[in-house]
C-alpha positions in Angstrom: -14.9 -10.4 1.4 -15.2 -7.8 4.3 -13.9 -4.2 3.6 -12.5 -2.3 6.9 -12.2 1.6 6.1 -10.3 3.7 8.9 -12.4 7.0 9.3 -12.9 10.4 10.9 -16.1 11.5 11.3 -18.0 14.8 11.3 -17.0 15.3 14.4 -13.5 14.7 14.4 -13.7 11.8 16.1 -11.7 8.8 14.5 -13.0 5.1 14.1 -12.9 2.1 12.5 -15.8 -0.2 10.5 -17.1 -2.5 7.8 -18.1 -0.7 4.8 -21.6 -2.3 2.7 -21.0 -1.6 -0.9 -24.4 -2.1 -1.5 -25.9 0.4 1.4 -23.2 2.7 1.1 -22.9 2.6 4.9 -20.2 2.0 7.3 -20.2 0.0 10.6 -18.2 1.1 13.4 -16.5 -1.1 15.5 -15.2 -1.2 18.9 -11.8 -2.7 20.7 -8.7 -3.5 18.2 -9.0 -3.7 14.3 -6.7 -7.0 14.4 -8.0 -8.3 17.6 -11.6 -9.8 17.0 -13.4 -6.3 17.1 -17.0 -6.1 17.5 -19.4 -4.5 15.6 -21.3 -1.6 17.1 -25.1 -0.2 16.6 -23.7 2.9 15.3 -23.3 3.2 11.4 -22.4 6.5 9.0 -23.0 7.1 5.5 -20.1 6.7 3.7 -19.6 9.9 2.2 -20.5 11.8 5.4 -16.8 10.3 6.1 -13.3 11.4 5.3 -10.9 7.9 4.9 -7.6 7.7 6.6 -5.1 5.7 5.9 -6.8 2.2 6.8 -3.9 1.1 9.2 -1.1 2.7 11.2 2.1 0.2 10.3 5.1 0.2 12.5 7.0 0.5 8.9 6.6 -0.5 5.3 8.2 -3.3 3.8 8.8 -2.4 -0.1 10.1 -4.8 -2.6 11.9 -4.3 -5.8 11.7 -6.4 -8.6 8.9 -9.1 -7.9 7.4 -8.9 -11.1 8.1 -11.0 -14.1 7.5 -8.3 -16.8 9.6 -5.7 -15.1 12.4 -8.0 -14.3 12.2 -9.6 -18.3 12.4 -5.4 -19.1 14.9 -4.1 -17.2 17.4 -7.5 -18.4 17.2 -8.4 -14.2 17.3 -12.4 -13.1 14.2 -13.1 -10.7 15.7 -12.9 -7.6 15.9 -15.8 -5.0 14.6 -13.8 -1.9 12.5 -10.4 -1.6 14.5 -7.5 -2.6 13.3 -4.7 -0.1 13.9 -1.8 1.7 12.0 0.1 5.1 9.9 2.9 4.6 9.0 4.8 8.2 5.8 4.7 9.4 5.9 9.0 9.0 5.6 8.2 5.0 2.0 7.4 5.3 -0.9 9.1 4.2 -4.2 7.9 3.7 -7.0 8.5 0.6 -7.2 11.9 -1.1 -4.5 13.4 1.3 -1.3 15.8 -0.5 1.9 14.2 -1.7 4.1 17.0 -0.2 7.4 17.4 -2.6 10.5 17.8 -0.1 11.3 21.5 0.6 15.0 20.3 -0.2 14.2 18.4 -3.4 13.7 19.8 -6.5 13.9 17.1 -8.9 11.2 14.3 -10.8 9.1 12.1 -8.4 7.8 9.1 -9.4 4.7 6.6 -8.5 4.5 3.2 -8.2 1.0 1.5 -8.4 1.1 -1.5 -6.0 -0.8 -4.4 -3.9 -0.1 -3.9 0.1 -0.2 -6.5 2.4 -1.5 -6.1 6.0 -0.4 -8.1 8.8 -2.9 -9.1 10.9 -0.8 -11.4 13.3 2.6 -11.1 15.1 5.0 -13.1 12.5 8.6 -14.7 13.0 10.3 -17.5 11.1 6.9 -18.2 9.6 6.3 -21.2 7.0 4.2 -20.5 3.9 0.9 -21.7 5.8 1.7 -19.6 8.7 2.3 -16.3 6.7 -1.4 -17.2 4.6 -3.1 -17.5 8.0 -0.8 -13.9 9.4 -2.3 -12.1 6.3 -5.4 -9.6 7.8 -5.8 -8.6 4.0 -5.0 -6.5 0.7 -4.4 -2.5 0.5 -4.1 -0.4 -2.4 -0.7 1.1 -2.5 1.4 4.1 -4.4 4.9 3.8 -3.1 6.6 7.7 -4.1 10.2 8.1 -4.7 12.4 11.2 -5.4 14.0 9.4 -8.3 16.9 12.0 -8.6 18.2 10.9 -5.0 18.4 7.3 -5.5 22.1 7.3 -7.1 22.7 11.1 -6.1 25.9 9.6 -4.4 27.8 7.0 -6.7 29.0 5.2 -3.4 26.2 4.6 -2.2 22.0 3.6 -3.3 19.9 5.7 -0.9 16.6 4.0 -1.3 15.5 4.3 1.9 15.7 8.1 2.0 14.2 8.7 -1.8 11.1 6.5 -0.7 11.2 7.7 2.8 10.2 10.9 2.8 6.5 12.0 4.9 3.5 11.7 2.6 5.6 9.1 0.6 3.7 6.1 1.3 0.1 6.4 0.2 -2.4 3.5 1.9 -6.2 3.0 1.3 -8.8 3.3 0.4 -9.3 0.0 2.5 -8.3 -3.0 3.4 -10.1 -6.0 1.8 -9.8 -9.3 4.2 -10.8 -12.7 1.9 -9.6 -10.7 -1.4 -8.6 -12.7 -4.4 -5.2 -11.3 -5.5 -4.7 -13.9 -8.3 -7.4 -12.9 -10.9 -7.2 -9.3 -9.9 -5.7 -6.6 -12.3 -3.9 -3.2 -10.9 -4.3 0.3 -12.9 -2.5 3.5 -12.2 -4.0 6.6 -13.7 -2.4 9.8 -14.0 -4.6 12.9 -14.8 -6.8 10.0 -16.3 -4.8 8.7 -18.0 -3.5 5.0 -17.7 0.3 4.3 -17.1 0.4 1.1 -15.8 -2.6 -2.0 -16.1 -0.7 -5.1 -15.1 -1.9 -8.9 -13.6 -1.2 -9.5 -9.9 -0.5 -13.0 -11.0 2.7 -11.9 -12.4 3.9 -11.9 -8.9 7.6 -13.5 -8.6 6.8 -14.4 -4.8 3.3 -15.1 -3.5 2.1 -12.6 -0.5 2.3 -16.0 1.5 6.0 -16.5 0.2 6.5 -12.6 1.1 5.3 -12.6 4.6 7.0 -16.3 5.3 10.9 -14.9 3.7 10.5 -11.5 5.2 9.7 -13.2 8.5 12.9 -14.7 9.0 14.3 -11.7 8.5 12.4 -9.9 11.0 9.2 -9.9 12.9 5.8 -8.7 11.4 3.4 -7.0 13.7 -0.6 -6.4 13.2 -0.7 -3.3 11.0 2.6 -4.2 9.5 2.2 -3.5 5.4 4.2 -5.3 2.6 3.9 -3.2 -0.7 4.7 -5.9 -3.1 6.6 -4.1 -5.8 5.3 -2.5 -9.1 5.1 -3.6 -12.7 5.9 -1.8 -16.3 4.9 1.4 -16.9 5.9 3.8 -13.8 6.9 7.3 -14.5 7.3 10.9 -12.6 4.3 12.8 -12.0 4.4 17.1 -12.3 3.5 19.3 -9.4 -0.2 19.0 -9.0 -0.9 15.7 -10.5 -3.1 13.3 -9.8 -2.5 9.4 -9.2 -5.1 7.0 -8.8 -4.3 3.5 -8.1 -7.2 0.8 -8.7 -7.7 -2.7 -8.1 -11.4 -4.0 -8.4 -12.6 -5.2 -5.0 -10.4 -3.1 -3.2 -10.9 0.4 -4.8 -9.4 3.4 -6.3 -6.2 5.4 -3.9 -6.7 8.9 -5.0 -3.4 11.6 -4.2 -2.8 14.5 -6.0 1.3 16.0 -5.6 1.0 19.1 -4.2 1.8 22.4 -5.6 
Protein backbone atom coordinates (compact mmCIF):
# COMPACT_ATOMS: atom_id res chain seq x y z
CA UNK A 1 0.00 0.00 0.00
CA UNK A 2 1.34 3.60 -0.63
CA UNK A 3 -0.29 6.53 1.31
CA UNK A 4 -0.32 10.06 -0.63
CA UNK A 5 -1.13 12.96 1.92
CA UNK A 6 -1.83 16.55 0.29
CA UNK A 7 0.05 19.14 2.46
CA UNK A 8 1.08 22.74 3.30
CA UNK A 9 4.01 23.28 4.74
CA UNK A 10 5.61 25.74 7.16
CA UNK A 11 5.97 27.88 4.76
CA UNK A 12 2.79 27.98 3.17
CA UNK A 13 3.78 26.40 0.42
CA UNK A 14 1.48 23.40 -0.77
CA UNK A 15 2.67 19.87 -2.01
CA UNK A 16 2.11 16.55 -2.36
CA UNK A 17 4.04 13.13 -1.04
CA UNK A 18 4.22 9.59 0.21
CA UNK A 19 3.89 9.36 3.84
CA UNK A 20 6.33 6.25 5.87
CA UNK A 21 4.27 5.09 8.78
CA UNK A 22 7.15 3.80 10.24
CA UNK A 23 9.52 7.14 9.86
CA UNK A 24 6.88 9.40 10.37
CA UNK A 25 8.12 11.34 7.33
CA UNK A 26 6.63 12.48 4.18
CA UNK A 27 8.13 12.53 0.61
CA UNK A 28 7.32 15.27 -1.71
CA UNK A 29 6.69 14.76 -5.06
CA UNK A 30 6.94 16.64 -8.21
CA UNK A 31 4.66 16.85 -11.62
CA UNK A 32 0.79 15.47 -11.25
CA UNK A 33 -0.51 13.33 -8.29
CA UNK A 34 -2.40 11.02 -10.96
CA UNK A 35 0.19 11.30 -13.63
CA UNK A 36 3.30 9.10 -12.71
CA UNK A 37 4.85 11.72 -10.27
CA UNK A 38 8.22 11.44 -9.07
CA UNK A 39 9.64 11.40 -5.96
CA UNK A 40 11.83 14.29 -4.81
CA UNK A 41 15.00 14.49 -2.24
CA UNK A 42 13.01 16.74 -0.16
CA UNK A 43 11.05 15.01 2.81
CA UNK A 44 9.16 16.73 6.13
CA UNK A 45 8.28 15.43 9.30
CA UNK A 46 4.87 14.62 9.38
CA UNK A 47 3.67 16.64 12.08
CA UNK A 48 5.67 19.72 11.03
CA UNK A 49 2.70 19.49 8.29
CA UNK A 50 -0.89 20.62 8.18
CA UNK A 51 -3.06 17.96 5.81
CA UNK A 52 -5.47 19.23 3.17
CA UNK A 53 -7.89 17.63 1.71
CA UNK A 54 -5.81 14.83 -0.27
CA UNK A 55 -7.42 15.61 -3.70
CA UNK A 56 -9.23 18.48 -5.38
CA UNK A 57 -12.45 16.57 -7.18
CA UNK A 58 -14.21 18.19 -10.02
CA UNK A 59 -17.52 16.91 -7.78
CA UNK A 60 -18.47 14.22 -5.48
CA UNK A 61 -20.42 11.36 -6.36
CA UNK A 62 -22.59 10.23 -3.13
CA UNK A 63 -24.64 7.24 -3.04
CA UNK A 64 -27.67 6.31 -1.03
CA UNK A 65 -28.49 3.08 0.06
CA UNK A 66 -25.55 0.70 -0.83
CA UNK A 67 -25.49 -1.06 2.23
CA UNK A 68 -27.22 -4.19 3.14
CA UNK A 69 -27.91 -3.44 6.80
CA UNK A 70 -29.22 0.01 6.21
CA UNK A 71 -31.41 -1.07 3.28
CA UNK A 72 -32.76 -4.44 5.58
CA UNK A 73 -33.37 -1.30 8.31
CA UNK A 74 -34.95 1.24 6.68
CA UNK A 75 -37.63 -1.81 4.79
CA UNK A 76 -35.70 -0.50 1.27
CA UNK A 77 -35.14 -3.25 -1.76
CA UNK A 78 -31.29 -3.15 -2.83
CA UNK A 79 -31.42 -1.12 -5.65
CA UNK A 80 -30.44 -2.28 -9.25
CA UNK A 81 -28.06 0.77 -10.01
CA UNK A 82 -26.17 3.45 -7.63
CA UNK A 83 -28.59 5.72 -6.08
CA UNK A 84 -26.59 9.13 -6.08
CA UNK A 85 -26.61 12.58 -6.06
CA UNK A 86 -23.57 15.59 -6.97
CA UNK A 87 -22.00 17.35 -4.25
CA UNK A 88 -19.80 20.53 -5.66
CA UNK A 89 -16.38 20.55 -5.46
CA UNK A 90 -16.84 24.01 -2.87
CA UNK A 91 -18.13 21.25 -0.14
CA UNK A 92 -14.66 20.08 0.49
CA UNK A 93 -12.57 20.38 3.33
CA UNK A 94 -9.72 18.50 4.28
CA UNK A 95 -8.39 16.94 7.91
CA UNK A 96 -9.10 18.90 11.08
CA UNK A 97 -10.68 21.91 9.10
CA UNK A 98 -14.41 23.58 10.68
CA UNK A 99 -17.73 22.15 9.47
CA UNK A 100 -19.32 25.66 9.09
CA UNK A 101 -23.28 25.41 9.86
CA UNK A 102 -25.18 27.52 7.09
CA UNK A 103 -25.77 31.15 8.29
CA UNK A 104 -29.43 30.41 6.87
CA UNK A 105 -29.86 27.04 8.55
CA UNK A 106 -30.73 26.60 11.86
CA UNK A 107 -31.77 23.08 12.13
CA UNK A 108 -29.97 19.36 13.05
CA UNK A 109 -26.90 18.31 10.86
CA UNK A 110 -26.04 14.97 10.46
CA UNK A 111 -22.67 12.85 9.53
CA UNK A 112 -22.28 10.05 7.59
CA UNK A 113 -19.07 7.95 8.09
CA UNK A 114 -18.02 6.62 4.59
CA UNK A 115 -15.33 4.91 2.19
CA UNK A 116 -14.35 7.54 -0.87
CA UNK A 117 -13.21 6.49 -3.94
CA UNK A 118 -10.61 8.42 -6.00
CA UNK A 119 -10.31 8.36 -9.65
CA UNK A 120 -7.13 8.16 -10.87
CA UNK A 121 -7.94 7.74 -14.67
CA UNK A 122 -10.36 9.54 -17.12
CA UNK A 123 -13.57 6.95 -17.12
CA UNK A 124 -16.49 6.56 -19.64
CA UNK A 125 -18.71 3.51 -20.34
CA UNK A 126 -16.14 1.52 -18.33
CA UNK A 127 -16.50 -2.41 -17.76
CA UNK A 128 -15.88 -3.72 -14.28
CA UNK A 129 -12.08 -4.38 -15.09
CA UNK A 130 -11.73 -1.03 -16.52
CA UNK A 131 -13.30 0.86 -13.42
CA UNK A 132 -10.69 -1.58 -10.97
CA UNK A 133 -7.78 -0.48 -13.11
CA UNK A 134 -9.39 3.68 -13.05
CA UNK A 135 -9.43 3.38 -9.14
CA UNK A 136 -6.14 5.66 -7.82
CA UNK A 137 -7.29 4.45 -4.25
CA UNK A 138 -9.47 4.75 -0.96
CA UNK A 139 -10.25 8.08 1.13
CA UNK A 140 -11.89 8.47 4.42
CA UNK A 141 -15.04 10.29 4.01
CA UNK A 142 -17.91 12.26 6.27
CA UNK A 143 -20.53 13.21 3.88
CA UNK A 144 -22.71 16.31 6.09
CA UNK A 145 -26.27 16.97 5.47
CA UNK A 146 -28.71 19.67 6.82
CA UNK A 147 -31.19 16.97 7.50
CA UNK A 148 -34.14 19.47 8.07
CA UNK A 149 -33.89 20.68 4.32
CA UNK A 150 -34.03 17.45 2.64
CA UNK A 151 -38.00 17.32 2.53
CA UNK A 152 -38.38 21.07 3.53
CA UNK A 153 -40.52 21.23 0.34
CA UNK A 154 -43.07 18.24 0.04
CA UNK A 155 -42.79 18.61 -3.96
CA UNK A 156 -39.63 18.24 -4.17
CA UNK A 157 -36.29 16.01 -2.32
CA UNK A 158 -33.44 18.69 -2.18
CA UNK A 159 -30.50 16.46 -1.65
CA UNK A 160 -28.25 18.19 -3.54
CA UNK A 161 -28.61 21.43 -1.61
CA UNK A 162 -28.73 19.71 2.14
CA UNK A 163 -25.44 17.88 1.26
CA UNK A 164 -24.16 20.65 -0.84
CA UNK A 165 -23.38 23.20 1.25
CA UNK A 166 -19.21 24.54 1.62
CA UNK A 167 -17.41 22.54 4.32
CA UNK A 168 -19.93 19.67 3.67
CA UNK A 169 -17.81 17.23 2.26
CA UNK A 170 -15.00 16.23 4.47
CA UNK A 171 -11.81 14.26 2.58
CA UNK A 172 -8.63 12.79 4.16
CA UNK A 173 -6.65 12.16 5.98
CA UNK A 174 -5.14 10.36 2.82
CA UNK A 175 -5.57 8.46 0.10
CA UNK A 176 -4.40 4.82 0.31
CA UNK A 177 -3.51 3.24 -3.34
CA UNK A 178 -3.41 -0.92 -3.04
CA UNK A 179 -5.91 -0.71 0.08
CA UNK A 180 -7.95 -3.69 0.93
CA UNK A 181 -11.51 -2.50 1.25
CA UNK A 182 -13.00 -6.01 1.80
CA UNK A 183 -11.66 -6.97 5.34
CA UNK A 184 -11.67 -3.39 6.42
CA UNK A 185 -14.04 -2.12 9.13
CA UNK A 186 -15.35 1.74 9.26
CA UNK A 187 -15.97 3.60 12.81
CA UNK A 188 -17.46 7.04 13.34
CA UNK A 189 -16.84 8.61 16.63
CA UNK A 190 -18.59 11.44 18.02
CA UNK A 191 -17.09 13.26 21.12
CA UNK A 192 -15.52 9.67 21.51
CA UNK A 193 -17.95 8.06 21.36
CA UNK A 194 -18.84 5.32 18.74
CA UNK A 195 -22.06 5.72 16.40
CA UNK A 196 -21.46 3.72 13.68
CA UNK A 197 -18.68 0.37 13.35
CA UNK A 198 -19.92 -1.40 10.26
CA UNK A 199 -17.96 -3.99 7.48
CA UNK A 200 -17.09 -2.55 4.12
CA UNK A 201 -18.00 -5.86 2.78
CA UNK A 202 -21.56 -5.11 3.32
CA UNK A 203 -21.24 -3.14 0.19
CA UNK A 204 -24.37 -3.67 -2.24
CA UNK A 205 -22.06 -2.58 -5.32
CA UNK A 206 -18.38 -3.14 -5.44
CA UNK A 207 -16.11 0.28 -5.94
CA UNK A 208 -15.39 -1.52 -9.33
CA UNK A 209 -19.22 -1.94 -9.97
CA UNK A 210 -19.56 1.87 -8.70
CA UNK A 211 -17.05 3.45 -10.97
CA UNK A 212 -18.13 1.02 -14.07
CA UNK A 213 -22.33 2.02 -13.56
CA UNK A 214 -21.59 5.61 -12.77
CA UNK A 215 -19.44 5.68 -15.83
CA UNK A 216 -22.07 5.31 -18.14
CA UNK A 217 -23.74 7.82 -16.67
CA UNK A 218 -21.09 10.29 -16.93
CA UNK A 219 -17.34 10.64 -17.19
CA UNK A 220 -14.89 10.27 -14.13
CA UNK A 221 -11.84 12.50 -14.14
CA UNK A 222 -8.44 11.96 -12.02
CA UNK A 223 -9.37 13.42 -8.65
CA UNK A 224 -13.03 12.55 -9.12
CA UNK A 225 -14.28 11.00 -5.52
CA UNK A 226 -17.23 8.38 -5.07
CA UNK A 227 -18.36 8.41 -1.41
CA UNK A 228 -19.88 5.04 -1.25
CA UNK A 229 -22.87 5.51 1.03
CA UNK A 230 -23.03 4.96 4.83
CA UNK A 231 -24.25 2.15 7.09
CA UNK A 232 -26.52 1.96 10.54
CA UNK A 233 -26.00 4.20 13.14
CA UNK A 234 -25.86 7.94 11.64
CA UNK A 235 -27.22 10.70 13.69
CA UNK A 236 -26.90 14.82 14.02
CA UNK A 237 -24.08 16.22 15.68
CA UNK A 238 -24.51 19.68 18.20
CA UNK A 239 -22.56 22.86 17.58
CA UNK A 240 -19.03 22.10 18.44
CA UNK A 241 -18.84 18.46 17.98
CA UNK A 242 -16.41 16.37 16.95
CA UNK A 243 -16.53 13.51 14.17
CA UNK A 244 -13.83 11.26 13.57
CA UNK A 245 -14.16 8.77 10.89
CA UNK A 246 -11.64 5.72 10.91
CA UNK A 247 -10.76 2.98 8.80
CA UNK A 248 -7.40 1.10 9.67
CA UNK A 249 -4.95 1.60 6.86
CA UNK A 250 -6.26 4.63 5.85
CA UNK A 251 -6.65 6.68 9.12
CA UNK A 252 -8.76 8.72 11.30
CA UNK A 253 -10.83 12.20 9.36
CA UNK A 254 -11.03 14.49 12.30
CA UNK A 255 -13.86 17.77 11.96
CA UNK A 256 -15.25 19.38 14.68
CA UNK A 257 -18.91 21.65 13.63
CA UNK A 258 -18.22 24.91 14.39
CA UNK A 259 -19.66 27.12 16.92
Amino acid sequence: MTTWIRFRDGDGRIGFGTLDSHSGRVVQHDGALFDRPRPTDISFAADDLTLLAPCEPSKIVALWNNYYALSQKLDKAPPQHPLFLIKPPMSVIGPNESIRRPRSYHGKIAYEGELGIVIGKTVSAASVEEAEDAIFGYTCVNDVTAIELLQEDPNFAQWCRSKGFDTFTCLGPAIVSGFDWRSATLTTTVDGVERQNYPLDDMIFSPAEQVSLISHDMTLVPGDVIACGTSVGVGSIKDGARVDVSIAGIGMLSNVLAV
